[in-house]
C-alpha positions in Angstrom: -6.1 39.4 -46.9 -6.1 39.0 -43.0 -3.7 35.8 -41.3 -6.0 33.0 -39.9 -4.4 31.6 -36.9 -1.3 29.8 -36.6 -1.2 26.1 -38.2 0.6 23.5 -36.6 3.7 23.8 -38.5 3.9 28.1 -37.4 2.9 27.8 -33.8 5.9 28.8 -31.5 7.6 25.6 -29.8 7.7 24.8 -26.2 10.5 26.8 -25.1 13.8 23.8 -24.3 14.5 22.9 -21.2 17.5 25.0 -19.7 20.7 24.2 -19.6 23.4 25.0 -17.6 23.0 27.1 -14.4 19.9 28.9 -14.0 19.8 32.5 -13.2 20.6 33.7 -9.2 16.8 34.8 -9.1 16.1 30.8 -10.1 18.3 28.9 -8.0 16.5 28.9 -4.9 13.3 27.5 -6.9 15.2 25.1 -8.5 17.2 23.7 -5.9 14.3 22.7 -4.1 12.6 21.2 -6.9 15.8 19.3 -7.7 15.5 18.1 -3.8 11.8 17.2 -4.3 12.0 15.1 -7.2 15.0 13.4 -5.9 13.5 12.1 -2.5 10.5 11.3 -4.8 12.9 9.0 -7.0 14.8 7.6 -4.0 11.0 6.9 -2.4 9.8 5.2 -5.6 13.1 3.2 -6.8 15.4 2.9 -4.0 19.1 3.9 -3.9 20.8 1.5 -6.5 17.4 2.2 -9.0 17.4 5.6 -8.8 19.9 7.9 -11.2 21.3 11.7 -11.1 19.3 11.2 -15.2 16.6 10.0 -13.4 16.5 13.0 -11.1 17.5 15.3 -13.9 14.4 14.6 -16.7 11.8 14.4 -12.8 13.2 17.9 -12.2 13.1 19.1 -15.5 16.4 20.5 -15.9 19.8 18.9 -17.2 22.1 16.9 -15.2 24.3 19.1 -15.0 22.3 21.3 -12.1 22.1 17.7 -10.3 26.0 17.9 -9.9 25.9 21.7 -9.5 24.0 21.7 -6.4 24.2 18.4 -5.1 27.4 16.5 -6.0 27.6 12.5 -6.3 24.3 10.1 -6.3 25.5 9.6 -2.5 25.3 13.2 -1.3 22.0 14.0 -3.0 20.7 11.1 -0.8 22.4 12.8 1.7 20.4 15.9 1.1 17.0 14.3 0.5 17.4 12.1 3.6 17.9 15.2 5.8 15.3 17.0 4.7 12.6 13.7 5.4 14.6 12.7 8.5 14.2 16.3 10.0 10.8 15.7 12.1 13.0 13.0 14.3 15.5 15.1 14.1 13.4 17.3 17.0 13.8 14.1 19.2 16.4 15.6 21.8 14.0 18.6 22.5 11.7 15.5 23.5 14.0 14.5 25.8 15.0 17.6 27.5 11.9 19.0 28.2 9.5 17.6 31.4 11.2 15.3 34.6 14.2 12.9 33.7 11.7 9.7 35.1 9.5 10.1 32.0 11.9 10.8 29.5 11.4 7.5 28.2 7.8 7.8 27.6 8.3 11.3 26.3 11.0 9.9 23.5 9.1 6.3 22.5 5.6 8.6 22.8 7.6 11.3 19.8 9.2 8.4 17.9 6.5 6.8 17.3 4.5 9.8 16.4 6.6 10.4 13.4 5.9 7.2 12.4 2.1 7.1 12.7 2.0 10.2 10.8 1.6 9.5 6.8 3.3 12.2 6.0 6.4 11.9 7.6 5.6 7.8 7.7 6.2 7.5 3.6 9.7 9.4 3.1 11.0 7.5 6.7 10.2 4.3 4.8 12.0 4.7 1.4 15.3 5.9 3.7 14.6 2.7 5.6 14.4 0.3 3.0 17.1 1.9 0.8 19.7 1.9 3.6 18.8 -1.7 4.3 19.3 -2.9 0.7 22.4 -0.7 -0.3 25.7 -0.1 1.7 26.0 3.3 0.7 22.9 4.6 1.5 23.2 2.9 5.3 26.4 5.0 5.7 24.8 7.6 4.9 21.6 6.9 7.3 24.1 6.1 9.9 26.1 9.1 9.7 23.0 11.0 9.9 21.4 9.4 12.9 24.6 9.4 14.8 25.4 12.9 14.6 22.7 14.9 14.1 20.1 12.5 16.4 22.3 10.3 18.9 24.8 12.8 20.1 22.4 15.4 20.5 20.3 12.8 23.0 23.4 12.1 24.7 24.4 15.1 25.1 21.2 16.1 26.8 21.4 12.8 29.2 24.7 14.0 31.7 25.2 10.9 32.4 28.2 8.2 32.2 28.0 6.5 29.0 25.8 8.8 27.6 26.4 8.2 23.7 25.7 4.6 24.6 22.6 4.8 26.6 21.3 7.3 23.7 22.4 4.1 21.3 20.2 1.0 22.7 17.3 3.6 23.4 17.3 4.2 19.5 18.1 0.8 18.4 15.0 -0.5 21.1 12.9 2.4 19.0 14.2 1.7 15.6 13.7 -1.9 15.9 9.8 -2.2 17.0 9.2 1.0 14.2 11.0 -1.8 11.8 9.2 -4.8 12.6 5.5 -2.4 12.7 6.1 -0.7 9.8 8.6 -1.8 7.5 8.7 -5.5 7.8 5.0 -5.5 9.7 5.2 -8.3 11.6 1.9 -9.4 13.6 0.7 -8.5 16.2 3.1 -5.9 16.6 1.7 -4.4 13.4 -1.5 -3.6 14.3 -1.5 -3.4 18.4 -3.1 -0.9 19.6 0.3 2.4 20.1 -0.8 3.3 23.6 -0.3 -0.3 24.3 3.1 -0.3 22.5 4.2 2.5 24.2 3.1 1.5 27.3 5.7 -1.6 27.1 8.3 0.1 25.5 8.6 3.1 27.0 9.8 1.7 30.6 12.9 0.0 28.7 14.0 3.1 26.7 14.0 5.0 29.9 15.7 2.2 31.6 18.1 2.5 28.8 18.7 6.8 29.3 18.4 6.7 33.1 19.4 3.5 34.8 22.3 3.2 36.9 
């Protein structure tokens, strides 16, 4: 007498997840899918809301990877706003390339192309708003900005006060992307960008170039 198929109660189970560290051949693959669902919890929940756990059961893997590859809460934020910071993170090539007496329309022009773009617009946000609500993340935020971003510019300027000048240009930038995006304050939120730009461009250069 022939088997029928399997009944509920003989079907093979869902293989567990893994625990432990994955094979060599894995750990590319699942660092980056660690990394994924981490800026994707940090995006939807913010710093204080979001947990290694929480990052751990989005990943599918235990929390014991989390730790493996990343470390604290505060340097997988670390990691996850790198990776979404890294289009601005292009910002000094902005700079260097074209005449020094439109440098300031080049940079405003870029920055604000990051953050028209919904793409790069969505993970800039949830860094944003997380490093305005929790102290931790802002460190972080700021270390990033300042030496990955800020230097860079300055170091491209040859200029006195160089690290300043890259400073107030950024904090002219960062401010107007605030108050359009994040906080969206009228008209400012939906002026037409050429327009923006056209306004704020002559005081970032003023800010990179002026005596």
């Amino acid at each position: 007498m022939t088997a029928g198929p399997p009944t509920d109660d003989t079907a093979p189970e869902p293989p567990a997840r893994r625990r432990g560290r994955p094979p060599r051949t894995e750990s590319a693959g699942t660092r980056d899918r660690i990394l994924t669902a981490a800026r994707e919890e940090f995006s939807a929940r913010g710093y204080e809301k979001t947990s290694v756990r929480g990052i751990a059961k989005a990943a599918g893997v235990d929390s014991a990877l989390v730790h493996h590859y990343f470390g604290t809460k505060e340097q997988i934020f670390e990691a996850a706003v790198e990776v979404a910071f890294a289009p601005a993170l292009d910002a000094p090539e902005a700079v260097a390339e074209g005449p020094p007496d439109a440098v300031g329309e080049r940079l405003t022009r870029f920055v604000f192309g990051v953050w028209e773009n919904p793409t790069t617009r969505t993970p800039l946000l949830a860094i944003v708003r997380s490093a305005v609500n929790n102290d931790t993340a802002a460190a972080v935020f700021r270390r990033l900005v300042a030496t990955q971003l800020l230097r860079r510019i300055a170091a491209q300027l040859e200029l006195p006060d160089a690290e300043l000048r890259a400073e107030l240009a950024a904090a002219q930038l960062v401010g107007c992307a605030m108050l359009r995006y994040v906080i969206k304050v009228e008209p400012l939120a939906s002026a037409d960008l050429e327009r923006i730009i056209a306004r704020v461009a002559p005081v970032v250069q003023g800010h990179l170039t002026s005596p």
